[in-house]
C-alpha positions in Angstrom: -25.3 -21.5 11.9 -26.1 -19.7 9.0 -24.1 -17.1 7.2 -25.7 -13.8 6.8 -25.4 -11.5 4.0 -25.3 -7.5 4.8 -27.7 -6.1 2.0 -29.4 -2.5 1.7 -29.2 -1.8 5.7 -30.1 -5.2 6.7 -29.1 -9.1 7.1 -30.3 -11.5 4.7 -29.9 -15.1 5.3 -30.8 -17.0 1.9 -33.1 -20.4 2.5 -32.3 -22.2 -0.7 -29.0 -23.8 -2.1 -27.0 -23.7 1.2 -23.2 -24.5 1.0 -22.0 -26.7 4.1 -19.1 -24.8 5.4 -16.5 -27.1 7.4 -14.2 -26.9 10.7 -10.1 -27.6 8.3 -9.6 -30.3 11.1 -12.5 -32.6 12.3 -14.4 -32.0 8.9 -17.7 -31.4 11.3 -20.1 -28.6 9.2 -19.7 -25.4 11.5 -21.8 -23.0 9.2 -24.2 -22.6 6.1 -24.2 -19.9 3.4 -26.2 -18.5 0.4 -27.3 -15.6 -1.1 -30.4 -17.0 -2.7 -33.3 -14.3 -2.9 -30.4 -10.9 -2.8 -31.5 -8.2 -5.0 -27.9 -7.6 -6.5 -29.0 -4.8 -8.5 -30.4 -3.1 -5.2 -27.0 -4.0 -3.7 -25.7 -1.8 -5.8 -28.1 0.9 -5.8 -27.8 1.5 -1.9 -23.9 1.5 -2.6 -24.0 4.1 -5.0 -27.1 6.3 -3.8 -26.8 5.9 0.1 -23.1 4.9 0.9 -20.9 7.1 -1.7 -22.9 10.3 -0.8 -22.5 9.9 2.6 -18.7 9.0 2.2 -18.2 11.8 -0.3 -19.7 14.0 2.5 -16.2 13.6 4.8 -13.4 14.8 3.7 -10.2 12.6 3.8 -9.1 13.0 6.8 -12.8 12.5 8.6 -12.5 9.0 6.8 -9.0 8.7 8.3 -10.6 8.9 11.8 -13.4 6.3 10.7 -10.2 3.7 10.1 -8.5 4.4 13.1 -11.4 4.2 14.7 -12.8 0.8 13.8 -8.9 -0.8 14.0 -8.8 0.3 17.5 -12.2 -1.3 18.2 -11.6 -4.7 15.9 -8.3 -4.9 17.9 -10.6 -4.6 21.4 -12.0 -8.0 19.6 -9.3 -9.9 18.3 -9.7 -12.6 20.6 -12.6 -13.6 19.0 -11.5 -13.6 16.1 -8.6 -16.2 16.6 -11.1 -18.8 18.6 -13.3 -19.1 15.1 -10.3 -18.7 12.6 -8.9 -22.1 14.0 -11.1 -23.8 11.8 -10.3 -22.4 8.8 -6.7 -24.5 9.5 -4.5 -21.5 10.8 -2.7 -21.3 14.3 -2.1 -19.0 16.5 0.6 -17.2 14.4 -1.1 -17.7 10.8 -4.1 -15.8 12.5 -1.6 -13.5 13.7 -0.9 -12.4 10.0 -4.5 -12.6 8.9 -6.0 -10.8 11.6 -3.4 -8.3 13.3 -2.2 -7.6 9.8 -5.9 -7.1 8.5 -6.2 -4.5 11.9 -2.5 -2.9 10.8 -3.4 -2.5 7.9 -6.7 -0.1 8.5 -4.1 1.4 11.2 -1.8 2.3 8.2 -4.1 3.7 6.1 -5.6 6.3 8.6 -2.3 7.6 9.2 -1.6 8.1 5.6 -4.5 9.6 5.0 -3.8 12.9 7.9 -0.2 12.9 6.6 -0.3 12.5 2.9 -3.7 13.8 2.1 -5.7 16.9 2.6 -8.4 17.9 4.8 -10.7 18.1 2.2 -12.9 16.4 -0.5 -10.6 16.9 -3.5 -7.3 15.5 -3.6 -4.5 17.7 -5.9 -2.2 15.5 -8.3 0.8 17.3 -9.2 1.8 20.2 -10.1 0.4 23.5 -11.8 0.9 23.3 -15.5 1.5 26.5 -17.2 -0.8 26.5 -20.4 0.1 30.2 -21.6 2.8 32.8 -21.8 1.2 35.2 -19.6 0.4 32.7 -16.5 -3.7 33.6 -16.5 -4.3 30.0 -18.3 -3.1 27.0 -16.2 -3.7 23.4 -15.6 -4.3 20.7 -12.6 -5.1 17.7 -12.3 -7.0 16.6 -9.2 -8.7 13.3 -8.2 -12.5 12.5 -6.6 -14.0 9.6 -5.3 -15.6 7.7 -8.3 -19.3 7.9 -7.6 -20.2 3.9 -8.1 -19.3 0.8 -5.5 -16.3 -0.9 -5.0 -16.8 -4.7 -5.5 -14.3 -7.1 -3.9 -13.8 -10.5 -4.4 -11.5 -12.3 -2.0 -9.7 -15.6 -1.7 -10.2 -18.1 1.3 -7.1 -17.9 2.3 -6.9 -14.7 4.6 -10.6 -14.4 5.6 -9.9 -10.9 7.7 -6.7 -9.3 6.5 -8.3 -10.0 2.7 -11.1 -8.0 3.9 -9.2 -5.4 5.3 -6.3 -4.3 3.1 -8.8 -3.8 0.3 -11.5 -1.7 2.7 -9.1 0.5 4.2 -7.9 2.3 0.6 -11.0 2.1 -0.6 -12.8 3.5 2.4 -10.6 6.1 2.7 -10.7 7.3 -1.2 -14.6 8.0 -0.1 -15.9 5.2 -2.1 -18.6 2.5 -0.2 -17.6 -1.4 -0.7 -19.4 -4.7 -1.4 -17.3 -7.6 -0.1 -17.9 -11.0 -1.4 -15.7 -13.3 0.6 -14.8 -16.8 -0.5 -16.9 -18.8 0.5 -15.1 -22.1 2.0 -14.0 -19.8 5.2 -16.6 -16.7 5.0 -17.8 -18.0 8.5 -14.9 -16.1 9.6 -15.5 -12.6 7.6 -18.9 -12.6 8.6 -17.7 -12.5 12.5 -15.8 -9.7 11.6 -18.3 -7.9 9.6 -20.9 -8.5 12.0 -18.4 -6.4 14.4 -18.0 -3.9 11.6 -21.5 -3.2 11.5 -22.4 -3.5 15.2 -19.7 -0.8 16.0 -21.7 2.0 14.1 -18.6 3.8 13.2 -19.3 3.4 9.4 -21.9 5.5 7.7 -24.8 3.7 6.5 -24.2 2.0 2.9 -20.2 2.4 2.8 -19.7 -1.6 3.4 -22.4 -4.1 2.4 -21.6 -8.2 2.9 -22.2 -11.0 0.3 -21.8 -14.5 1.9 -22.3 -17.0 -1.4 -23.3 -16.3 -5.3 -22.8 -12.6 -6.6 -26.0 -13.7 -8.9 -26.6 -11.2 -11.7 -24.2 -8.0 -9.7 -21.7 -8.2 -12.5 -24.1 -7.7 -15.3 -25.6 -4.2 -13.8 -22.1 -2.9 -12.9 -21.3 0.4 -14.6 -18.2 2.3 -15.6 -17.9 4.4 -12.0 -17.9 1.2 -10.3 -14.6 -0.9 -9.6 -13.8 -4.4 -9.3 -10.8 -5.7 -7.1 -10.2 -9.4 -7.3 -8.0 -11.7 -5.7 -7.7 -15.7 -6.6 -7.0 -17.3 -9.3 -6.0 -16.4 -13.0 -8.7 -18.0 -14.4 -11.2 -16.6 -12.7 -9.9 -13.5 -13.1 -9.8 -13.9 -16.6 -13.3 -15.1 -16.8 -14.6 -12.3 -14.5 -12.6 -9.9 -16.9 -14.1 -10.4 -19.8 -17.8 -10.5 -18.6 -20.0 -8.2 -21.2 -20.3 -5.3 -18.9 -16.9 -5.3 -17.4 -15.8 -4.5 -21.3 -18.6 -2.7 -22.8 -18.6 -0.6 -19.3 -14.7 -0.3 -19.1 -15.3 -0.7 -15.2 -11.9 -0.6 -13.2 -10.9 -4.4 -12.4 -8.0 -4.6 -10.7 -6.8 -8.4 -10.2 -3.9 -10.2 -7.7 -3.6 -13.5 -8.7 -2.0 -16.8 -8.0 1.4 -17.1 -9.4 5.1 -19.0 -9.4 6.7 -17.1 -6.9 10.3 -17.8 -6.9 13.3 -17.6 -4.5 16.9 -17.5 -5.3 20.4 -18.4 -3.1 23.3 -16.3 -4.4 26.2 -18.1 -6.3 28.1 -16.4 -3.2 25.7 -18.4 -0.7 27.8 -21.4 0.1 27.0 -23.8 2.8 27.4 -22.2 6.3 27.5 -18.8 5.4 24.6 -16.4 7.2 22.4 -16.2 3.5 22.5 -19.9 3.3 20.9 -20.4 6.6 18.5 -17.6 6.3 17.7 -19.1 2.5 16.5 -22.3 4.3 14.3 -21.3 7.5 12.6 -18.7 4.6 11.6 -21.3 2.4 10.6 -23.8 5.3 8.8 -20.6 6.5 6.9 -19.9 3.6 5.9 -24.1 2.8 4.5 -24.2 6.5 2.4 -20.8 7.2 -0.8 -20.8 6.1 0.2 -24.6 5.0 1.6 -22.9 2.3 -1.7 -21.2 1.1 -0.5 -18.1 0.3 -0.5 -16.3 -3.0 3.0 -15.2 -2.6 4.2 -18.5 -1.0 7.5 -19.6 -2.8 7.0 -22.2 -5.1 10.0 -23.0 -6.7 13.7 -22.5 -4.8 16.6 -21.9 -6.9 19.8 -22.8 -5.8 23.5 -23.0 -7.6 23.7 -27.0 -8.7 27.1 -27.4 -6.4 24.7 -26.8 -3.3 21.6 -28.3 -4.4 22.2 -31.4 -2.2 23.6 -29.2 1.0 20.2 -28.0 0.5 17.9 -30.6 0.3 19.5 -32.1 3.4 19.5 -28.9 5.2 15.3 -28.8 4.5 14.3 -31.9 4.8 16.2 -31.7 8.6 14.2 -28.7 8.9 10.9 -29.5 7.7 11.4 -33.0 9.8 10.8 -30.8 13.0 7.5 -29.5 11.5 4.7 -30.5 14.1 1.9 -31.1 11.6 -2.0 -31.0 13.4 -4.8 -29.6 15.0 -4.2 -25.8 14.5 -5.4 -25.2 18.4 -2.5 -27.3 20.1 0.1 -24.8 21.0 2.7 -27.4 19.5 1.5 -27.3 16.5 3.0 -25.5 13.4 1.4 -26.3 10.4 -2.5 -26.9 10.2 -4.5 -28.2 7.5 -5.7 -27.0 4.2 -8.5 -24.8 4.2 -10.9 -27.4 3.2 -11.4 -31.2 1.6 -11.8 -29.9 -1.6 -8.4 -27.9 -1.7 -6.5 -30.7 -0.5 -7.8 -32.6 -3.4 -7.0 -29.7 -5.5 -3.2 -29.7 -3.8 -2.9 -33.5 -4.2 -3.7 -33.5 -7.7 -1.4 -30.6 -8.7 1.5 -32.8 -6.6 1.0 -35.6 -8.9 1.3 -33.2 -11.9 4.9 -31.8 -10.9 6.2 -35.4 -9.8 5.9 -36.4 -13.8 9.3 -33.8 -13.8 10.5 -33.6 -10.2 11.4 -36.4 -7.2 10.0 -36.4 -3.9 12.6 -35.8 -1.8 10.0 -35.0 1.7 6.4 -35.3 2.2 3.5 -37.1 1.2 2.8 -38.9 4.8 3.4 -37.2 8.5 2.0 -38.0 11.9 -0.5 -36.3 12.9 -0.6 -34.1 16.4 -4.2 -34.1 17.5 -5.9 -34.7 14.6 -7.3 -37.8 12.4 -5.8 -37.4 8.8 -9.7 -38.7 7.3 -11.3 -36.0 9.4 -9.3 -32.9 8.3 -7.7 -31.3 5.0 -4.5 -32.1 5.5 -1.2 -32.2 3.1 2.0 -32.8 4.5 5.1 -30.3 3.6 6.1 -31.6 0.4 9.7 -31.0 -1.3 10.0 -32.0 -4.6 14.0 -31.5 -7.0 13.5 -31.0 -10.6 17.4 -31.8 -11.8 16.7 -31.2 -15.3 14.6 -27.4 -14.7 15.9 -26.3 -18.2 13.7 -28.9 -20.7 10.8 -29.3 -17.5 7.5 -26.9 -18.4 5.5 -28.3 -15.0 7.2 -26.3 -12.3 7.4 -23.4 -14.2 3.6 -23.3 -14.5 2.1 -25.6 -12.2 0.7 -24.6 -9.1 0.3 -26.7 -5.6 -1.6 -24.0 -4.0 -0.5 -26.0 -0.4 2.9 -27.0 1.5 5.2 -27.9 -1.5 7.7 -26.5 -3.2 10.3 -27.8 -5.6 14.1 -27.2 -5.4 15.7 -26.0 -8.5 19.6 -26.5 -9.2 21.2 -23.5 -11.7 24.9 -23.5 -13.3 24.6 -19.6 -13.8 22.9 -16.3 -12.2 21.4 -16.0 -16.1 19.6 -19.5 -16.1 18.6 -18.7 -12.2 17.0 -15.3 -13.5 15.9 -17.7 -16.9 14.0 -20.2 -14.6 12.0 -17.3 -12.4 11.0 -15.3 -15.1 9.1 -18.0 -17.0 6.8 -17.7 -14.1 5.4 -15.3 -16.7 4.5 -12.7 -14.1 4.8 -13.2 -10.4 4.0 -11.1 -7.3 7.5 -11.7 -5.5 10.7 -13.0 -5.8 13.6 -13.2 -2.9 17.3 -13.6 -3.4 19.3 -14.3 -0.6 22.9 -13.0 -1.4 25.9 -10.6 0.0 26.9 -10.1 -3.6 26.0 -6.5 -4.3 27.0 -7.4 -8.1 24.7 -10.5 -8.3 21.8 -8.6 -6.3 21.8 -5.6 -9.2 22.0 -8.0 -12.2 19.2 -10.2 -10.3 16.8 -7.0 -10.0 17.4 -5.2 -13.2 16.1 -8.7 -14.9 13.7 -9.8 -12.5 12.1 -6.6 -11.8 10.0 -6.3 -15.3 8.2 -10.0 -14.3 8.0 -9.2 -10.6 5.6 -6.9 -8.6 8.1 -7.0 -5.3 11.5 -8.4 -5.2 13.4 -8.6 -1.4 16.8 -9.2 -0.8 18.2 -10.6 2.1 22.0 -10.9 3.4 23.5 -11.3 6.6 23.3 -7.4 7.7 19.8 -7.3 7.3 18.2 -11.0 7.8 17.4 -10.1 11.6 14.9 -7.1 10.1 13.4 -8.4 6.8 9.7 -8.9 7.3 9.9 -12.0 4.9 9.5 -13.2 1.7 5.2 -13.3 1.5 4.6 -10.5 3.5 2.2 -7.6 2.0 2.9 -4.1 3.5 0.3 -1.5 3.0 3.3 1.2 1.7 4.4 -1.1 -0.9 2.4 -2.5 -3.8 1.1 -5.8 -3.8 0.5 -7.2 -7.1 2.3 -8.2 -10.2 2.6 -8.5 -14.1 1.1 -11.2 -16.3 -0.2 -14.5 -14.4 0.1 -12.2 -11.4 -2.7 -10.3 -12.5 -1.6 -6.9 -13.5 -2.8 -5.4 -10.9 -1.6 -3.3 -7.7 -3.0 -2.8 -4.6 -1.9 -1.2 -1.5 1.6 1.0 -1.7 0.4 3.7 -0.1 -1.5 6.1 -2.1 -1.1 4.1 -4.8 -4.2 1.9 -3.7 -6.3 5.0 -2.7 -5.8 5.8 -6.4 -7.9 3.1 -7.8 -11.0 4.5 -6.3 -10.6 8.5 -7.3 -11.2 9.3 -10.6 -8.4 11.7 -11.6 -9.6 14.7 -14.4 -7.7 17.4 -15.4 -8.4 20.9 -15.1 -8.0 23.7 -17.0 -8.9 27.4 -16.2 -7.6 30.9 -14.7 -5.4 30.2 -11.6 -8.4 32.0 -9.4 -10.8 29.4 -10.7 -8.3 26.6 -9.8 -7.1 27.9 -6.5 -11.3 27.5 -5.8 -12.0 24.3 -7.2 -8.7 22.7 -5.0 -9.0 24.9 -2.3 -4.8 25.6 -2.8 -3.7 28.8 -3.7 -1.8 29.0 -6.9 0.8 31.5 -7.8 -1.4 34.1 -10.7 -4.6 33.4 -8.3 -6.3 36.3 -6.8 -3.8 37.5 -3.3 -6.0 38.9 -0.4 -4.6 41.7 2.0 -6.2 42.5 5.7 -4.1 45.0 7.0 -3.3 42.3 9.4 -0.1 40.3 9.7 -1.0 36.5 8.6 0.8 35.2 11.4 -1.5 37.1 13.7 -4.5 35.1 12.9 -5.2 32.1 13.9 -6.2 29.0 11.7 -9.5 29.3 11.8 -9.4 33.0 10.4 -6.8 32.9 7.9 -8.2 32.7 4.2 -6.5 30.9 1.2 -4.6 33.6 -0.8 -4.1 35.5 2.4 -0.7 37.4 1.4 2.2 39.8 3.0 4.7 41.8 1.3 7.3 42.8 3.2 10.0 45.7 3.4 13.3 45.8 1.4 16.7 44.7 2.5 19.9 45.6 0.9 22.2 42.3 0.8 25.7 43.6 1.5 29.3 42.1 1.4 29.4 42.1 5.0 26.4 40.1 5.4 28.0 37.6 2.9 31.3 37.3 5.2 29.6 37.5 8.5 27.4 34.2 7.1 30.1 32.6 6.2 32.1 32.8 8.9 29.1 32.3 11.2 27.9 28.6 9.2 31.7 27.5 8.1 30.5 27.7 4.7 33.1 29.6 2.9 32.8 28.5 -0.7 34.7 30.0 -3.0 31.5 31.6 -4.9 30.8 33.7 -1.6 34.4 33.9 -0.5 37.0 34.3 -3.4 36.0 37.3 -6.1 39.0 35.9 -8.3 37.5 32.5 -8.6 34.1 33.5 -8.4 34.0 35.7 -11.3 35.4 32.4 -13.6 32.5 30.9 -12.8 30.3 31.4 -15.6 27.1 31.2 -13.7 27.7 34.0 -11.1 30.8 36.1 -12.8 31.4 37.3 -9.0 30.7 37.0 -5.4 27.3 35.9 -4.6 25.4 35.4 -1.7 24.2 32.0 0.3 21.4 30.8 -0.7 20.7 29.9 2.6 21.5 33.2 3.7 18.6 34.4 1.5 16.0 32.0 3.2 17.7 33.6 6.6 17.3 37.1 5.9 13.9 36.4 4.1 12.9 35.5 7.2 13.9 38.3 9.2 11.7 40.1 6.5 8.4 38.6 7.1 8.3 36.9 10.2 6.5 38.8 13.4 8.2 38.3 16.6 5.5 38.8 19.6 4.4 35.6 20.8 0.7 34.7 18.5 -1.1 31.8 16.5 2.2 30.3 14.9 3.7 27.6 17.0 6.6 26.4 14.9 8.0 26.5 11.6 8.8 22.5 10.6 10.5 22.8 7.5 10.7 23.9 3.9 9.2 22.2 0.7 10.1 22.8 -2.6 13.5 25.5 -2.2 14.8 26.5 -5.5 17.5 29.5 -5.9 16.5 30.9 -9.3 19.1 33.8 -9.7 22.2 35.0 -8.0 22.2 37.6 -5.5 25.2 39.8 -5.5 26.2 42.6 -2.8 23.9 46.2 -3.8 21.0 43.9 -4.9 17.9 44.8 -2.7 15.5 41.5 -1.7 12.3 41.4 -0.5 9.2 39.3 0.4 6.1 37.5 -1.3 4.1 35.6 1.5 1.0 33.9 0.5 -1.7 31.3 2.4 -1.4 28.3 -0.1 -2.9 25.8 2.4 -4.2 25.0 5.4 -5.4 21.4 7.0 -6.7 21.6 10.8 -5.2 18.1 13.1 -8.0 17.1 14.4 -8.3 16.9 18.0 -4.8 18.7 18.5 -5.8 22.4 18.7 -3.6 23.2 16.2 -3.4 22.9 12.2 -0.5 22.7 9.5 -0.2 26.1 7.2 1.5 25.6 3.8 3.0 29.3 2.8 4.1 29.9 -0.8 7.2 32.6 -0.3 8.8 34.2 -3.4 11.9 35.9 -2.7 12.6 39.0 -5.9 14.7 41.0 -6.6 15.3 45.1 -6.9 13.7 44.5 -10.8 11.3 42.1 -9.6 13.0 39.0 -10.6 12.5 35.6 -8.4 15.7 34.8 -6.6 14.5 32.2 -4.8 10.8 30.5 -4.1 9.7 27.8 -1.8 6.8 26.8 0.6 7.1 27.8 4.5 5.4 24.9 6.5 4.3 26.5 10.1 2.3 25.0 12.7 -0.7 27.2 13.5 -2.8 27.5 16.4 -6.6 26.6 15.8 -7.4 29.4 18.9 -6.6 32.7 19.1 -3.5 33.3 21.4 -1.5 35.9 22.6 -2.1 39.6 21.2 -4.6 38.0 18.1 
């Protein structure tokens, strides 16, 4: 079979320099690949002329749809998907992780993107800055889709879920994607691809397929293109500081190999529930993937007392490891992804055995499999006992099963010994010492992208030491790359540009399509809550009648919520308080009575009022004062589907002179139809 690239609306299958891809087990050629005869810089081109318009077209929440959409029909597929990734040397359940976790991933995304983004095209950051005394200058920033391609480079490793946790950000910032798989298993992320494309649910342009060389791409990349990468540091670094990456200042963002560490607690003796969980998590993270994972743990740290409790307890453990043919339902741990990273793995093992003993490894029995067929590397536990003059396993890599057991005599030469990882994407601790834990994170944290700890209350529920989640980042520091991806948001981020803008709040309130306080207001003669979604315009704003706030209503609420304070209760105390010199009224009476000022009662377009953002109390409110009502359309974002939309209302509460007492945004649930007496 030959690999075909995606290029310009069409598959390209290159006739010249073909790589033999190979089946992890039997070694027997399965596919071929190359990209010879690609126009890269045409590859480009239909990114950035076809793909981003149409992208930039939909507004956040459209692309939302497009995510959920194509999870729900990759997941319709899955089965597929696991028959081809056997070859690449995964079971059942490291296929689990790079396929189900590429699909949750997408799944993810699409719902932050209806809950924590707008329905629109523009994307506010922040808050309004005030630029002038008089309110008619202000500034906001917002963010955009950057209007070049997204390149990514991925790692063999996680053929699908490599795919997919850089698409789905990227997709959804608007921006259109060229994926360059590795090549050793891109067999696999063509299949997936090939279902990408075949589904239709992408527009034209947004994701393009490179299955070999990138050629000459990198030199015709400009500065609205970005580059995310994931391998190794050197080619990271190499890729880095190619001529136009610098002279173009294009966007690379990098997650790289690195010396991931984990740590058992000083307080983590033998038999307690850390100790346990310590061992199955390292054994855990040796075996999955065979330990090809960029945040496997390479080097254990545990107190010196223990460190032979521990290598008993896993090499018992890794001693039940059934080793073979990825397909057999008995099997645990496959092989390497291909011949040439088990030479790779085996020479890195000889470099960390000049400082550390082999303590488990080297030779296993086989289930299924012939060891001079496949890529295979047997788990492989190595002890340094002399980790403070050793340099090797602070810096050498076995990018396979191994790991190396380190003993400590303090928390501060544990903390010592990770950190001269010089920059790693995790690090666990597995401790029910609250004390150790905080003095563990403080001086981990600035050489670690993710740090998880683990004790005996929540073991049961930690989803493990190497496991990315799309709401937190996944990246880290130094050798780690410096980069971040996922976390929510934060990975949409690296595909808008965000720009700061300055002008009069009108202008602003157009350009965002959020009303901001100073904007022009706009009356109907028409209640607001009257008219349903569709007929309600930004700025749309009610003032309502006065109310006099009177002792009585400050005793009756009192007595009526059980909050009787001394500052609504007690005149004698209140007045020593040097804030309100006298009785003063609930805040929360305020919001009440504001309420009672501007909401209308008949049965209509609002559905529900879910909650309040934003409630500050600017100014006491003492009996005689007289309050009334600012009501003003800031927002509005339709659900899709759900024949409703969400209303944001910016409510000012002021005073008899016109002072704000108290300002916050209403959030209301508002019928897309016209109901009741509309």
């Amino acid at each position: 079979m030959r690999l075909g690239s995606y290029v310009a609306g069409g598959w390209h299958r290159g006739d010249r320099e073909l790589q033999p891809l190979r089946d992890a087990t039997t070694g027997q050629v399965i596919a071929e690949a190359s990209s010879a005869g690609i126009d890269f810089e045409g590859v480009l081109a239909h990114a950035r002329t076809v793909g981003g318009p149409a992208l930039r077209r939909l507004t956040f929440h459209e692309r939302a749809a497009q995510l959920k959409a194509l999870a729900k029909h990759l997941t319709e597929l899955k089965e597929e998907f696991y028959t081809l990734s056997f070859a690449t040397g995964a079971t059942r359940a490291d296929s689990w992780v790079d396929i189900d976790g590429g699909i949750g991933t997408l799944f993810a995304y699409a719902s932050r993107g209806v809950r924590e983004l707008p329905d629109a095209r523009v994307y506010v950051d922040g808050e309004v800055e005030a630029l002038s005394k008089s309110g008619r200058f202000v500034g906001q920033h917002v963010c955009v889709p950057r209007e070049g391609a997204a390149l990514h480079i991925n790692a063999f490793n996680f053929p699908v879920w490599g795919m997919l946790e850089k698409l789905a950000p990227t997709l959804l910032a608007g921006m259109p994607a060229i994926v360059k798989p590795a090549t050793a298993t891109a067999y696999l992320t063509e299949l997936v691809f090939r279902r990408i494309v075949e589904s239709g649910l992408l527009p034209e342009g947004a994701v393009q397929l490179i299955c070999g060389s990138v050629g000459n791409l990198f030199a015709n990349l400009s500065g609205q293109d970005v580059v995310s990468f994931t391998g190794s540091a050197q080619t990271a670094g190499r890729l880095r500081s190619h001529p136009a990456v610098i002279g173009q200042a294009v966007r690379f963002i990098a997650e790289t190999d690195s010396i991931n560490s984990c740590v058992l607690g000083a307080d983590a003796a033998p038999g307690t529930p850390e100790f346990e969980a310590f061992v199955r998590e390292v054994v855990r993270e040796m075996t999955a993937k065979a330990g090809q994972k960029c945040t496997a743990i390479r080097k254990a740290l545990v107190p010196a007392a223990w460190l032979e409790a521990v290598t008993d307890a896993m090499r018992a453990a890794l001693a039940k490891v059934v080793v073979g043919d990825p397909r057999r339902e008995d099997v645990r741990m496959g092989p390497l992804a291909s011949s040439g990273q088990r030479a790779e793995v085996l020479a890195r093992i000889a470099e960390l055995r000049r400082e550390a003993q082999l303590v488990a490894g080297m030779t296993v029995e086989l289930a299924g499999a012939e060891a001079e067929r496949g890529a295979f590397v047997a788990p492989t536990l190595l002890v340094a006992r002399e980790p403070v003059s050793a340099q090797r396993v602070h810096t050498v890599e076995a990018f396979g099963p191994v790991c190396t057991l380190l003993p400590y005599e303090s928390t501060g030469e544990a903390m010592d010994f990770a950190r001269r990882g010089e920059g790693s994407l995790v690090a666990s601790v597995f401790t029910a010492d609250d004390g150790i834990a905080r003095e563990l994170a403080l001086g981990l944290a600035p050489y670690h992208g993710r740090l998880l700890f683990v004790n005996g209350d929540c073991a049961r529920d930690s989803t493990g030491h190497g496991s990315p989640l799309p709401g937190l980042v996944h990246g880290g520091p130094g050798r780690a790359g410096g980069g971040e991806e996922m976390g929510g948001l934060r990975g949409v981020m690296h595909y808008l540009q965000r720009t700061a803008v300055q002008g009069s709040p009108t202008t602003l309130a157009a350009i965002t399509g959020r009303w901001v306080r100073g904007a022009r207001e706009v009356t109907t003669g028409t209640h607001p809550f009257r008219r349903a979604l569709p007929e309600l315009t930004i700025g749309e704003t009610l003032y309502s009648a006065e109310r006099e706030v009177t002792l009585e209503d400050i005793e009756r609420f009192a007595h009526l919520s059980g909050d009787t304070f001394y500052a609504h209760m007690d005149e004698e105390a209140a007045r020593r308080n040097p804030l309100f010199g006298g009785r003063v009224a609930h805040g929360y009476f305020l919001v009440a009575a504001a309420a009672g000022l501007f909401v209308d009662p008949p049965y209509g377009p609002v559905l529900a009022n879910y909650g309040l953002d934003r409630l500050r109390f600017a100014k006491p409110v003492r009996p005689g004062d007289r309050i009334k009502v600012r009501l003003t359309c800031k927002s509005k974002t339709l659900r899709a589907g759900k024949g409703y939309g969400e209303v944001t209302w910016d409510t000012e509460i002021t005073n008899q002179d016109g002072e704000v007492v108290a300002s916050y945004d209403v959030l209301t649930m508002v019928s897309e139809a016209p109901v009741g007496g509309a």
